[in-house]
N, C-alpha and C positions, 0 to 999 in steps of 0.2 A: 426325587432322587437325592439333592441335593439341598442340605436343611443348614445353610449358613447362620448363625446367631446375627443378632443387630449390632453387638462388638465387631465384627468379622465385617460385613457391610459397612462401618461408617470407617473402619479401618483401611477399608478398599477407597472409598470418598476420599479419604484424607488424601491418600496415595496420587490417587488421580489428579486432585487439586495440585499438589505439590509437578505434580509433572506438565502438569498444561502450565503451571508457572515458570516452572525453568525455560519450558520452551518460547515462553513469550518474550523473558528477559534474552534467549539467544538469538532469537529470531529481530526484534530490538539493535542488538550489539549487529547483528548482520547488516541491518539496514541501513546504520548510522555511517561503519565502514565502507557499506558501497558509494552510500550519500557525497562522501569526503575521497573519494576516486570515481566520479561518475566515468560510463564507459556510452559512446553511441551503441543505442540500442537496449539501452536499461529500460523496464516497462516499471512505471511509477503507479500504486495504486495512492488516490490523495480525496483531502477532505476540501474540496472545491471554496469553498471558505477563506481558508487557509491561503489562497493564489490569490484570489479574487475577492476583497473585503466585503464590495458592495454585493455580493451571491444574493440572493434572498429565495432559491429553490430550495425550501431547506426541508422537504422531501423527497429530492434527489440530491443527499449533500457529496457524493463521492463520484471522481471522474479517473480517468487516465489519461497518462502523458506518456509520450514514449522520448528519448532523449534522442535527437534530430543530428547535433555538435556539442563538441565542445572545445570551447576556444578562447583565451585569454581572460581565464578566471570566468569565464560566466557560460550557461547551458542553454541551450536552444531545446524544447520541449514543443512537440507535434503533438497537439490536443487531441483526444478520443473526442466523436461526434455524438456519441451516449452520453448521456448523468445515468448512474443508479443511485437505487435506495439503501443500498445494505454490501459491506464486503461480499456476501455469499453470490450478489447478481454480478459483482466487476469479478471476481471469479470466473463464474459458470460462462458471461462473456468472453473473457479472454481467452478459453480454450474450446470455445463454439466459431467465434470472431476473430480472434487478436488477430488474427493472418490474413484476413480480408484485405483490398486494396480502400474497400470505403469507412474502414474502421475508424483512422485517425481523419479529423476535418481537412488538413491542410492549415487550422488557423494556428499558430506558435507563438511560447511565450520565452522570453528570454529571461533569464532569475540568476544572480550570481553562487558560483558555485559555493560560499563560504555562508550561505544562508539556509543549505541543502539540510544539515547534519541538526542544526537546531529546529527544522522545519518535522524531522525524524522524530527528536526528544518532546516537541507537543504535539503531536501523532497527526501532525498537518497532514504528512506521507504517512500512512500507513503499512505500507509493504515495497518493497524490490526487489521487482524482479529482475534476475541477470543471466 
C-alpha cells in the first residue's frame, strides 16, 4: 500500500535519532535538577558501582534507592533489596514492586547531597524519579 523510497526511511531514522536525543539531554537536565533539590521519597535508578567502589556483581550493575531524609546537606537513601541487569528490569520492577513493603532492605546509605548532581553527569544515577 504504502511504497516509501530509502530517502523517505532514512529520513524518518534521522528524525527519530534526533528526538530520542533531545529527550535524553531533557531527561539529563531533569535529573541533575532533582539531584540538587532532593525531596523524601525520590526513587533513585543508580549504577551500583558508582555508591559502592568495591561492587564486583558486574552482572547486576544497577540497584535502587529510595531517599529516606534529608538533613544538613547530606541524604539518607533506603537500599532496594534487588540488583538488576539492565534499566528495562529496575523499570518493569518498580511498577510490579516499588510499593511493596519488602522492596527496600532497610540497609541505608548516607551520600552528601553536593555529590548528587555530579554522580547524574557520569550516569552514576541514571534516572529520578519524583
Amino acid at each position: 500500500m504504502f511504497n516509501f523510497g530509502w530517502k523517505t526511511k532514512a529520513i524518518g531514522f534521522v528524525v527519530l535519532l534526533a528526538v530520542g536525543f533531545a529527550y535524553s539531554l531533557y531527561a539529563k537536565e531533569q535529573n541533575a535538577g532533582y539531584a540538587k533539590a532532593p525531596q523524601v521519597g525520590d526513587v533513585y535508578t543508580v549504577k551500583l558501582k558508582s555508591f559502592f567502589p568495591s561492587d564486583n556483581q558486574s552482572s547486576y550493575p544497577y540497584g535502587v534507592m529510595k531517599i529516606e531524609s534529608v538533613q544538613n546537606g547530606q541524604v539518607t537513601f533506603n537500599i532496594a533489596s534487588a540488583r538488576f541487569g539492565n534499566a528495562k528490569s529496575v523499570r518493569k520492577s518498580l511498577s510490579a514492586d516499588g510499593g511493596k513493603p519488602d522492596f527496600y532492605s532497610g540497609d541505608t546509605l548516607d551520600v552528601e547531597v553536593d555529590t548528587l548532581a555530579g554522580l547524574v553527569e557520569s550516569d552514576g544515577i541514571t534516572d529520578i524519579s519524583r
